[in-house]
Phi, psi and omega in degrees: 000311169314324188293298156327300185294302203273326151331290193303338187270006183255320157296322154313300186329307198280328157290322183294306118035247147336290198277334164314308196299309156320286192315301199295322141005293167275333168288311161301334132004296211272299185340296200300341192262337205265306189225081176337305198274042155261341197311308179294329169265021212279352164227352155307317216260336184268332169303305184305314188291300192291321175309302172310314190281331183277009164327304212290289171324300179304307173330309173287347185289288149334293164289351169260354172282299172116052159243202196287154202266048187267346203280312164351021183245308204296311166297330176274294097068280186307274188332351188254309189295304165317271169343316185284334192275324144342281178302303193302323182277298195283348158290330135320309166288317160344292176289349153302296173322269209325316183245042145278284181306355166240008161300323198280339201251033156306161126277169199323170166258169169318175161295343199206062182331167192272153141325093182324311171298327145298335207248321173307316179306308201278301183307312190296301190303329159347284180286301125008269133003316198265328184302307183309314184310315197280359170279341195287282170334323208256350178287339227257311200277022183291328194240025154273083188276126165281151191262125177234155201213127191226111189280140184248119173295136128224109198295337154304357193253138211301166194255016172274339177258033157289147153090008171272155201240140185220139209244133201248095179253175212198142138047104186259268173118056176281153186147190210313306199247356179232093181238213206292314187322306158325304191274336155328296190317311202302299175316334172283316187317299203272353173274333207286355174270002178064027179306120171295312166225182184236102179261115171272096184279045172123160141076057174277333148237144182319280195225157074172117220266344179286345184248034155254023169264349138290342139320316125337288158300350198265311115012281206292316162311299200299301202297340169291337198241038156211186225257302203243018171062200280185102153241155186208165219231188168252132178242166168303309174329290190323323201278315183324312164279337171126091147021290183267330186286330200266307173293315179290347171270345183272326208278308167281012156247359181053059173270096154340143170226154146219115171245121195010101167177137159263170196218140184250118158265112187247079165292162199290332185321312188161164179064201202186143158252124181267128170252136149250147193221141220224158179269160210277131173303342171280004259220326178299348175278341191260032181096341187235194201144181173288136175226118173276318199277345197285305167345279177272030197267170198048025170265123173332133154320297190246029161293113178336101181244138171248137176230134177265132175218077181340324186243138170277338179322343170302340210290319189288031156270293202296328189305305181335300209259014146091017168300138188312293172213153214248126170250137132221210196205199146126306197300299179101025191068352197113276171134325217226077176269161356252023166275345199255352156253015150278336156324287193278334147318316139272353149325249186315303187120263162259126178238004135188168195056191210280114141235199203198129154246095180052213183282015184254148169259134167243124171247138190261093205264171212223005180090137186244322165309168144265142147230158215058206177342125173288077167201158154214144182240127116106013176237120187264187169276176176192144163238109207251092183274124170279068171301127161258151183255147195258135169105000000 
């Protein structure tokens, strides 16, 4: 399996690489045709631009090898650089327009024209800067999670479980950039909503199996500090750390998974809540997968069911089969605006917050984590309490 994870990082490698390696190129290119004060530094700066981009490779590389995951600074690095050359090339070419259209309408010039060369250097590097700034930003601001708290109707549900609550944590990513401090913040956030029960819909740890006996605990911490403790689901992430390695730690810290299977929560007020939870849609190349009727078998017809589902592309299978409301996660809101939820919009379809198939609902969680870039621009993190309403 090590051999593999590192082939494949060697081949991401060679890609990433390739098409980085191509950008910066033409983007110094531009740099150098464009922007006078690159000229002179013109190998110092292509020197720099290819050194940043082969980080990303090498970083995953290494670490899919199974050395320190310390290295992830080096991929995150590439990756922030890739992102900039999104942002960065067309906020140049702006600043070309801008200062064309305002060469033709100068007036004649002085005895002692402005430097032409400076004056480009300071507009270009502007602009440049101001592009940058919000991934720089979005490094610092990442785990600044809005609490966000959403009464959701199910008319199936008895009116004695009105106002009961489940609080939806989502795509964590624990690993190189998200640790105990992070997971502290997070676990005081969710005891202070006071949660009847706790769900972790997926992606609990990024890549690396070593950091799922914190994750466990951490789990465990959410399940202590609500009423009815702590269930949780399979993300793509899970398969990425290994399966067998992810069950067998939730089964020795005695942690609930739920794979195509349900759990009935019952207080004592009346009734029942079905939470059922499906396996993850990446799972199908690998022999598993979602089985929902496997999920709901012996739940009563017009018992309330919640299904936990790591990808939302799922929910009109759960409409079908009349479930109430769909929870997932997997998108991260886009993480990057405004290329990453245009991304995911087209991917997905819903790619966060509340949508509706007839009476069933899915709600879309935006994530507490990062993946790829450690940033979020304009996309916050979220921890989500889910009031239900009777009727």
């Amino acid at each position: 399996m090590m051999m593999r994870t590192g082939v494949v990082g060697l081949v991401f490698g060679l890609l990433t690489l390739a098409i980085g390696g191509s950008g910066s190129w033409l983007l110094h290119r531009w740099l150098r045709r464009h922007v006078a004060f690159f000229v002179s530094y013109r190998r110092l700066t292509l020197g720099a631009l290819l050194g940043i981009v082969l980080l990303a490779p090498l970083g995953r590389w290494l670490v899919n090898a199974g050395l320190d995951d310390r290295f992830f600074w080096m991929e995150a690095v590439g990756q922030l650089w890739g992102m900039s050359l999104l942002v960065s090339v067309p906020a140049l070419h702006a600043r070309d327009w801008l200062v064309s259209r305002a060469s033709r309408r100068a007036a004649a010039p002085v005895d002692a024209p402005p430097d032409p060369s400076r004056r480009e250097a300071l507009v270009g590097g502007a602009f440049v800067g101001a592009s940058l700034a919000p991934l720089l930003w979005g490094v610092r601001t990442r785990f600044d999670a809005e609490l966000v708290e959403l009464p959701i109707r199910i008319a199936r549900l008895p009116k004695q479980l009105d106002g009961f609550s489940i609080v939806q944590v989502s795509d964590i990513h624990i690993g190189a950039f998200l640790g105990e401090h992070e997971l502290r913040d997070a676990a005081d956030r969710v005891a202070g909503l006071k949660p009847d029960l706790v769900v972790m819909t997926g992606d609990l740890v990024h890549l690396r199996p070593s950091y799922l006996p914190m994750g466990c605990d951490w789990v465990r911490r959410l399940g202590e500090r609500s009423r009815f403790g702590v269930l949780s689901i399979l993300g793509n992430h899970e398969y990425y750390t290994g399966r067998a390695a992810v069950l067998e730690a939730f089964d020795r810290a005695k942690l609930e998974m739920l794979v195509n299977r349900s759990r009935t929560i019952a207080p004592k007020e009346a009734g029942g809540i079905v939470i059922a939870g499906v396996d993850d849609l990446a799972a199908k190349n690998k022999g598993y997968g979602p089985d929902l009727d496997a999920a709901l078998e012996g739940v009563p017809a017009d018992a309330p069911k919640i299904l936990l589902c790591h990808q939302p592309q799922f929910h009109p299978f759960a409409a079908a089969k009349r479930v109430d409301l769909q929870l997932s996660g997997h998108t991260h809101g886009g993480q990057i605006a405004p290329y990453g939820p245009m991304v995911a919009r087209a991917m997905f379809g819903a790619y966060k917050g509340l949508y509706r198939i007839g009476a069933s609902s899915l709600y879309v969680n935006r994530g507490f984590g990062t993946s790829g870039p450690p940033s979020r621009v304009a996309v916050r993190s979220e921890i989500t309490k889910i009031i239900l309403v009777a009727g």
